[in-house]
N, C-alpha and C positions, 0 to 999 in steps of 0.2 A: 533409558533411551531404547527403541526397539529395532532392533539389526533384521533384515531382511537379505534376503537371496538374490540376484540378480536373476532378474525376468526381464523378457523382451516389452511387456505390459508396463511393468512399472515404469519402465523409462519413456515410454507413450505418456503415461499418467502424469510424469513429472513435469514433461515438454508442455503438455496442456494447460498444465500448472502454471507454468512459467508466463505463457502465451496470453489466461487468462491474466496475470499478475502484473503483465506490462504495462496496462494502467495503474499501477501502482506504483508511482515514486517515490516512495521516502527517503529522504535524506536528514544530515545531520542539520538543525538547527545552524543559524547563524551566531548565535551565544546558547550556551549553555548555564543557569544562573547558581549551579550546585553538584557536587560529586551527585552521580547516581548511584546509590549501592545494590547489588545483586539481586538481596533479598527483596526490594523496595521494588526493583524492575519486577523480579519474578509475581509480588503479589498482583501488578499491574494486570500482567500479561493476564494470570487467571481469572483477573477482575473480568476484564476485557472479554476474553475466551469464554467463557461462561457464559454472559451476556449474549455473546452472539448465537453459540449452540442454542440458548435456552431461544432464542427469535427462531432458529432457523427448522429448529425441529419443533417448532410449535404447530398447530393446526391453521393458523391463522391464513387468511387465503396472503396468494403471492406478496400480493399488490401492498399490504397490509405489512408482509415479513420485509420486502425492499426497504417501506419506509422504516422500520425500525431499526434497521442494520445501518441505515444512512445514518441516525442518530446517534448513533453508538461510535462510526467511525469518526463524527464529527467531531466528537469529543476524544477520542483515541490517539490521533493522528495529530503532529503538527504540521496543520496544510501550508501555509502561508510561508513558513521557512522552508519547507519541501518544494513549492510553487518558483520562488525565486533561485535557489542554488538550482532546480534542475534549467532553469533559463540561463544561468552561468553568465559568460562576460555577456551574450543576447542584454539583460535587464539594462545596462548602461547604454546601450544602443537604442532602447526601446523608448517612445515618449511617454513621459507623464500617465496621458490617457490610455498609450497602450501599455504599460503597467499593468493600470487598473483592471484594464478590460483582460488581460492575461491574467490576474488574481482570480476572477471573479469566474472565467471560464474553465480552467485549472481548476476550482472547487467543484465547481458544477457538475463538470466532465468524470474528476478522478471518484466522487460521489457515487452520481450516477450508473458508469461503470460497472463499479465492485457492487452497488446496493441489487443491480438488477442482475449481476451474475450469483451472488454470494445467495440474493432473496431466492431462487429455485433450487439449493441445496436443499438435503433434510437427511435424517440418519448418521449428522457431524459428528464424531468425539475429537477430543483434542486429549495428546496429554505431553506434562511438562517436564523437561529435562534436564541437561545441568542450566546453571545461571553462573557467569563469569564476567569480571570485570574488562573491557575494550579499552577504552581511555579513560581519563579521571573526568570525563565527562557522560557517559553511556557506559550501559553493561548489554549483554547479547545473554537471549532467553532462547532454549531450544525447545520444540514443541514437537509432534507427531501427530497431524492431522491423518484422520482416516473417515473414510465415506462407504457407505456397503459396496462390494462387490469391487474394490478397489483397492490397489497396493497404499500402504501407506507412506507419507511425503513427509522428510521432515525441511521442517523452516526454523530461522534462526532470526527471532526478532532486537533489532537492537533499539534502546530505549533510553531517554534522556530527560534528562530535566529541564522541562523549558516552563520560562517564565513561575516556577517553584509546583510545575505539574510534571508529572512523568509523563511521555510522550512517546508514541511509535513515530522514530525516524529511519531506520531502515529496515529492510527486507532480505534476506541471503535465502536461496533456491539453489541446491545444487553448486553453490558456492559463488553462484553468480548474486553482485552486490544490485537490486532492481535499480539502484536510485544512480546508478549509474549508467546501466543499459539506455533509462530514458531519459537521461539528458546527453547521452550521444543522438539518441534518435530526433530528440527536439531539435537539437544543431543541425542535423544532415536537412531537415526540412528547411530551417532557414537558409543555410546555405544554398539549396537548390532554391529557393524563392529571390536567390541573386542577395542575399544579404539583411533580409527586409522582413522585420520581428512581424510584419502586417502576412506574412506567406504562413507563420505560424497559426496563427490568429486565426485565418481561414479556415485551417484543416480543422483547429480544434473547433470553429465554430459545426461545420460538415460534422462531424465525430458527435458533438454534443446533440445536431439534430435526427441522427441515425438513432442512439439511443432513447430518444424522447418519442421515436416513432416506436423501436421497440416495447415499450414501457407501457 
């Protein structure tokens, strides 16, 4: 693991970290189908890692690296149990259709997001730290991203077996848990839309067409 010095920079760097990461909410699965062991998270994680540097520091024009990093998280990430725990007791309140249409924009959005931040990287390295077991269902992989001219960040992936694949379901920055930060923030919306999963639904729609403008 690489220890660093407290600089006024680094901790800009981390915040923006952060900031870009708040579309990212992973959470644990709703079942877990198998212990996950350490080693098995860790080779993930470098699967994973690997893949993405080799996208992101490739020549390939943007447009080209976004889509491939969408690819890669698609199969990374379990969206759909991350989708519903960050809606919290919201899903029981929500109809049927708005369920679906929150599955379907939730992929979209949290997609979108990281592929069009992540694709304008280049000069990535990652490297991998300890791997420890969390519960008899995840283990947590520590990493050290670093980008030129920038302090280095570490993150702490934690990883699960879902449906007999291993699976990025959270995120820790700073020690903050993501998949928690945004499913307070998705509450506070609904709550200020007076209670109503449809106040949701809106923002993320706004949100998904801001990005498809950016893109």
């Amino acid at each position: 693991m690489i220890v660093t010095a407290y600089r006024p920079e680094a901790r800009q760097t981390r915040r923006a970290l952060l900031a870009l990461l708040a579309g990212l909410p992973f959470v644990l699965p709703r079942t877990a189908s198998a212990q996950m062991d350490p080693g098995r998270a860790t080779a993930f994680i470098q699967t994973t890692g690997d893949a993405l540097v080799g996208v992101l520091n490739s020549q390939a024009p943007a447009p080209q690296r976004r889509e491939r990093v969408a690819g890669i998280l698609r199969q990374a990430v379990d969206i759909e149990g991350t989708g519903r725990f960050i809606l919290g007791r919201w899903w029981r309140v929500a109809t049927p259709a708005e369920q679906q249409e929150y599955l379907r924009l939730f992929e979209e959005t949290l997609i979108r997001n990281l592929a069009s931040r992540f694709g304008e990287y280049q000069g990535v390295r990652f490297t991998l730290g300890r791997s420890q077991r969390r519960t008899e269902d995840d283990a947590l992989v520590t990493t050290v991203v670093e980008r030129p001219s920038t302090p280095p960040v570490n993150l702490d992936w934690r990883v699960a077996d879902v449906g007999g694949n291993p699976r990025i379901v959270d995120l820790v920055a700073e020690g903050t848990s993501l998949r928690l930060t945004q499913r307070s923030e998705y509450s506070a919306v609904i709550q200020r839309g007076g209670n109503q999963v449809s106040a949701l639904l809106a923002a993320m729609r706004n949100q998904l067409q801001q990005l498809q403008q950016r893109s």
